[in-house]
N, C-alpha and C positions, 0 to 999 in steps of 0.2 A: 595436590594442594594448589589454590589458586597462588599465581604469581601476583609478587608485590607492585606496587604501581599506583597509591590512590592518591589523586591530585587535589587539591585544595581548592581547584577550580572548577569540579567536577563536585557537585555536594546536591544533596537532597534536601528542600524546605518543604518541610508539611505543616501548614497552618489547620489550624482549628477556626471553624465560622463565626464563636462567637469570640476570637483574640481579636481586639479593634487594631490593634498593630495589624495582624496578617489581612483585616480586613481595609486600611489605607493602604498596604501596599496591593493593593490587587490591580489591574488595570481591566479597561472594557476589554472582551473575547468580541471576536468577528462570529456570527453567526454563521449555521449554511448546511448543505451536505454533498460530500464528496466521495469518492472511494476511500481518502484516506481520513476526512474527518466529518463521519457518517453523523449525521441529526444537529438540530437547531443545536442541541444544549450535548458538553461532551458530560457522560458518566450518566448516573441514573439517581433520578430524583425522589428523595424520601417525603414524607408525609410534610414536613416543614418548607420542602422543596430544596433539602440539601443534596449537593454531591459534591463526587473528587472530579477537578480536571486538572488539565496540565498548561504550567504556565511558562511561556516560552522564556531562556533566559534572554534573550537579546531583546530588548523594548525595539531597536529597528524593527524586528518582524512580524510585529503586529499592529497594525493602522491604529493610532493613538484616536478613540472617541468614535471609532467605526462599530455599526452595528451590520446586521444581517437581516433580510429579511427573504420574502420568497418561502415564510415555512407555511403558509397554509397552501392545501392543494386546489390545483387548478392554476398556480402561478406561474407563469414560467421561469426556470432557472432556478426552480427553488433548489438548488445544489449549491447555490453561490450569489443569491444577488444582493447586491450590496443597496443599501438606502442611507443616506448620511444622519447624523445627532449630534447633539451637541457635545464635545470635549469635555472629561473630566470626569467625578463620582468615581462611584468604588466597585463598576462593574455591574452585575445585574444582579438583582436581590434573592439574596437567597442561594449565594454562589456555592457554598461549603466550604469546604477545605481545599485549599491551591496546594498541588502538589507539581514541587518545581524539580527538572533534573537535569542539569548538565551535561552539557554532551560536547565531544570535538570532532563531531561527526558529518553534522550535515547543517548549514544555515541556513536560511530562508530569509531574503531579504529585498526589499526594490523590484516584484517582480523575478528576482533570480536567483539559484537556489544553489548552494558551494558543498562539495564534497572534501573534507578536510583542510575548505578555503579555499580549494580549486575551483571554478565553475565548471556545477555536473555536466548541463549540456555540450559545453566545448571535449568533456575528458569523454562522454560518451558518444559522441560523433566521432571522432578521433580515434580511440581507442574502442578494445574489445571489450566483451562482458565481463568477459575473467578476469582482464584487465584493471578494468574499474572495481569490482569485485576485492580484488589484492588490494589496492590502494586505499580502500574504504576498510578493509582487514588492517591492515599495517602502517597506512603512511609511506609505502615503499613503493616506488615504480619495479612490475614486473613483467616486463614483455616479453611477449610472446607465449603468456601464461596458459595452460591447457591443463582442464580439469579430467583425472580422470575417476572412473567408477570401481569398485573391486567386484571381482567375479561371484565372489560369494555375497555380497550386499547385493547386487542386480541380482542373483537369480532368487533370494529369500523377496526381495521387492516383488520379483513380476509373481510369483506363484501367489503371492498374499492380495496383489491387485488382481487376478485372473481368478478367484475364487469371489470377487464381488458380485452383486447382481451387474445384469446388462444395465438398467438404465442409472448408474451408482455416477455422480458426477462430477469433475478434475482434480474437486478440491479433496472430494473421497478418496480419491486414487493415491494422492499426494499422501495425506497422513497415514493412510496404513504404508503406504511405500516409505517414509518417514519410521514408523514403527517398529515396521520388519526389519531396516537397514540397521537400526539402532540393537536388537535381540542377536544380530553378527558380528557388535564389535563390544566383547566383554571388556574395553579399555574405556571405554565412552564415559565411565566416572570420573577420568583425569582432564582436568581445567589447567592445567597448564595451557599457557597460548600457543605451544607449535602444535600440542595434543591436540586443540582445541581447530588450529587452521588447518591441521592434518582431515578432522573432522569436515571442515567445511568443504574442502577439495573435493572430496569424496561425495561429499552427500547430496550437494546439488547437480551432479550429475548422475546418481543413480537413480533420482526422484524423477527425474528427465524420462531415463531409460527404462523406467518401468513403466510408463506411459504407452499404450499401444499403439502401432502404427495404423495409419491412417489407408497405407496399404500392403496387407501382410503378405501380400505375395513378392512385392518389391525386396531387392536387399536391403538387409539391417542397416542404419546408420547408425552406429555407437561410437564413429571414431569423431575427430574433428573438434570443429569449432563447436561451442555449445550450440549457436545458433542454428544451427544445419541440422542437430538433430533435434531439436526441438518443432523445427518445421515439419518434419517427417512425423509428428504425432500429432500435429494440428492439420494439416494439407494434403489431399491426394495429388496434389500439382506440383509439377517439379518446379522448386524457384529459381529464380535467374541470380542474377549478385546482385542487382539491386534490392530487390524483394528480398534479400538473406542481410544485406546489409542493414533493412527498415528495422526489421526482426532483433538484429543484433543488438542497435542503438535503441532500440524501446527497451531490452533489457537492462542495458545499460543506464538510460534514465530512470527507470522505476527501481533501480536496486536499493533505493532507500528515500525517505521523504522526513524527514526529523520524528517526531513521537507520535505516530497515528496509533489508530484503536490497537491493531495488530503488535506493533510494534512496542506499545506499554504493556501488553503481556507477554511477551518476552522476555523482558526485563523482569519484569513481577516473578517471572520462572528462575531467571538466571540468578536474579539478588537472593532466591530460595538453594540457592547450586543445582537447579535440575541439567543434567548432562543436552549437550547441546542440540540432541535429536529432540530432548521432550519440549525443549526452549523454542526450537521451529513447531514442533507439534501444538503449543498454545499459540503461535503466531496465526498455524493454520486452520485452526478452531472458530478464530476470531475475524479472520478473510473469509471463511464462507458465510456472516453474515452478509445479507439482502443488501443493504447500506454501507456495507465496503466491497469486497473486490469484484463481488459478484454484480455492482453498478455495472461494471462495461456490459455485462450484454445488453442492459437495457439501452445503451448506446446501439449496440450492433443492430439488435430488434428495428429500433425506428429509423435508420439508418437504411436496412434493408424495406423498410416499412415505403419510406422517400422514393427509392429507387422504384420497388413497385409502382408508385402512383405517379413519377415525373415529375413531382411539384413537393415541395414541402409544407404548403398552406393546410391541404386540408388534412392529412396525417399529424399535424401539431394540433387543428383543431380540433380533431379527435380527442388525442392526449387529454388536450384541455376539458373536452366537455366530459370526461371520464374523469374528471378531478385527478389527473396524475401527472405528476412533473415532469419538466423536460429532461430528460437527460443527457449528458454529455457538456453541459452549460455552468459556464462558471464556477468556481473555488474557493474559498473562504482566505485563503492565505494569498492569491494573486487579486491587484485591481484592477490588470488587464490581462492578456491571452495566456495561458498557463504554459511556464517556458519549455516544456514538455510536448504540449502539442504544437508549438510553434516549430520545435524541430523536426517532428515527425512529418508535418506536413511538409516540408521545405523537403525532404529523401523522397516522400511518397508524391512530389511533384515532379519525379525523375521518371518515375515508374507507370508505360501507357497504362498498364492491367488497370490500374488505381485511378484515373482520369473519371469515371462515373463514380463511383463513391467519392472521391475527396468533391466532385460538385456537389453533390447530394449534402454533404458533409456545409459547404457554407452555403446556402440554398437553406439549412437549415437554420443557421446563424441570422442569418439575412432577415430572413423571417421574424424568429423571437426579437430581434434589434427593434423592429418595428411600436414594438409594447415597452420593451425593457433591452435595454443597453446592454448586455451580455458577451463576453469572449468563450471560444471552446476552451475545454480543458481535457487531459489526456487522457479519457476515457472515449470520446467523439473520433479522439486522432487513433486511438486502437480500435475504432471500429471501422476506420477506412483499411486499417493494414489488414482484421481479420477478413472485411467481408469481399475484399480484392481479391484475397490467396483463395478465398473459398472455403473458409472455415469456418465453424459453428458460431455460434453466438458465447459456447463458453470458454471459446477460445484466449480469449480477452483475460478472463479471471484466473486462465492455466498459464499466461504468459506474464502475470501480475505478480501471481504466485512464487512461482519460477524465479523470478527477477528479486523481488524482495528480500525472499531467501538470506541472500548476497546482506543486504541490511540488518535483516535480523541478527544474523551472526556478528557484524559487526556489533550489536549493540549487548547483545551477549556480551563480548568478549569486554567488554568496556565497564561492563557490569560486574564480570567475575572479580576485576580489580577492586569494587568498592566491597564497603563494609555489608557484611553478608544481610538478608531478612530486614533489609532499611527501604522496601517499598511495601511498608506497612502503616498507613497511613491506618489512626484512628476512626470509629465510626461517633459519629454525633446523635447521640439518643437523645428519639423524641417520643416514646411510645412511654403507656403508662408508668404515672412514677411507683416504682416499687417503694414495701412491699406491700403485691395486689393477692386478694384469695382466689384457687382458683374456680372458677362456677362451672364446675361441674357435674 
């Protein structure tokens, strides 16, 4: 049974599009696309032009009267560029239903983004994956945290990953190794929270370990920091500590981002009681779309695109006359550098290996600046750490993945407290009024 715990400040509001109440409380959304909040418009638009999005609780975290623009292609930055409007109205017409959900998880606010009021960036520099990990779990400081895997979860993982096709890709790897791990632990129906953090320990490193190495005749790395062996399935190169250290603190900052696409279906899982393997398995359903996690490598691509040609101009100009956006550029929730890539860069300035890409990397900034005013966001900064180490381009969406994880469960767990099947928001019909015959 789930433990008790629902807070009165944690509550769910689901409006209806045609309540004039829910439609004065709505405020303008920032347009954009990002890894975490992929397409101009969040949800999917009906015949009327309804849908569900998610409405932040904090008004701080969303620029009052900001719009988005950058969706048509050919634009630059269309992930994130911002064009100003004027303050006020009820939002953009035809919003649907706001569906709003509390969280004491993760804020977003001024540019800076807090881990249970902590700031992430600081606890993720600072601190390990696990680390931060625990903290985003509990509220507790637990140092010197080390995750480990059970023998029989890794080996039902790797035999269910190693039965894939060859060209089968990170995020495939993840959910059947997700899958498997879940069919070895006949307790996985218990939500109690230590059952449930017992769970988490476990499962993001065997999701790790089932990942193949990069070089199989090397020895195994299953002990350690997560980070170290996560390297070893993304890199033939052995890293140094700075380069394990970049690694660590990107996990660390992407282990959660408040309610992205990914992330509201998790919840959708967890408010249903699905056990916390199948709760990551809809997380990782919704990361392998195009427009979320799978962005970075289109960062790594033109990144390594840069380096080829020496210049950033005519590889943008490319993009552009190919009607395709820039990526790695701008964010819908930050007005300036996304605090994520500003740390990445600031480690990955320690590290020679990384001195050609992270130029390549603003060389490309520099460039789109010229049209439209743009900051990187942390899909740019994970393609200077992947294409540094020498890692693939899907490197990026296995180290997203990876890291999120950490999040997901967090919001699981925060979910098993509330009241069960209450992320069931109504649908708004707009299709013929019954009753119609059928023409058959």
């Amino acid at each position: 049974m789930p433990w008790a715990g629902t807070d009165p400040h944690q509550a769910l509001d689901v409006h209806r599009y045609g309540d004039p109440h829910a439609r004065s409380r709505r405020r303008p959304r920032p347009r954009g696309t990002t890894a975490e909040h992929p397409g101009g418009r969040r949800g999917a638009r009906g015949e009327a032009g309804d849908r569900v999005r998610v409405r932040q609780p904090w008004p701080a975290q969303q620029p009052a009267g900001a719009r988005w623009a950058g969706q048509h292609a050919g634009r630059p930055g269309g992930r994130g560029t911002r064009a100003p409007r004027a303050a006020g109205g009820g939002g953009d017409a035809g919003s649907g239903a706001d569906l709003s959900v509390r969280t004491r998880l993760t804020l977003i606010d001024q540019d800076r983004y807090y881990f249970r009021g902590t700031d992430a960036t600081e606890l993720a520099v600072r601190h390990s994956y696990e680390e931060v990990a625990e903290w985003l779990w509990t509220g507790r400081p637990r140092p010197g945290a080390v995750f480990t895997a059970p023998g029989p979860s890794v080996d039902a993982a790797r035999r269910a990953v190693e039965a894939l096709p060859g060209h089968s890709g990170p995020v495939d790897r993840l959910r059947v190794a997700a899958v498997a791990a879940a069919v070895t632990d006949p307790l996985r129906f218990d939500l109690s929270e230590e059952a449930v953090l017992g769970t988490a320990r476990s499962l993001i490193p065997t999701l790790v370990a089932a990942l193949p190495a990069k070089d199989p005749k090397g020895p195994p790395v299953d002990d350690g920091p997560l980070a170290g062996r996560l390297w070893a399935r993304l890199s033939g190169r052995a890293p140094g500590p700075a380069q394990l250290r970049a690694l660590d603190t990107a996990l660390g900052l992407l282990a959660d981002h408040d309610l992205a696409a990914s992330t509201l279906a998790v919840r959708v899982a967890a408010s249903a009681r699905a056990h916390p393997y199948a709760a990551v398995s809809a997380g990782l359903g919704v990361i392998e779309g195009t427009l979320h996690g799978a962005a970075c490598g289109g960062a790594h691509r033109l990144l390594l695109g840069v380096l080829d040609a020496g210049h950033a101009t005519p590889v943008i100009a490319e993009e552009l006359r190919a009607g395709r956006r820039i990526p790695g550029l701008g964010h819908p929730l930050y007005t300036g550098e996304d605090p994520r890539a500003r740390a990445l860069f600031t480690l990955l300035a320690d590290i020679p290996e990384a001195a050609p890409a992270l130029a390549a990397a603003r060389d490309i900034v520099a460039t789109t600046a010229r049209r439209t005013p743009l900051h990187a966001n942390v899909d740019l900064a994970l393609a200077v750490l992947t294409a540094a180490g020498g890692m693939q381009p899907s490197a990026g969406e296995t180290i997203f993945a990876v890291a999120r994880t950490a999040g997901w469960i967090a919001h699981a767990l925060e979910e098993y407290g509330e009241r069960p099947l209450r992320m069931r928001p109504s649908g708004h019909y707009v299709g013929p009024k019954p009753p119609r015959p059928f023409a058959g």
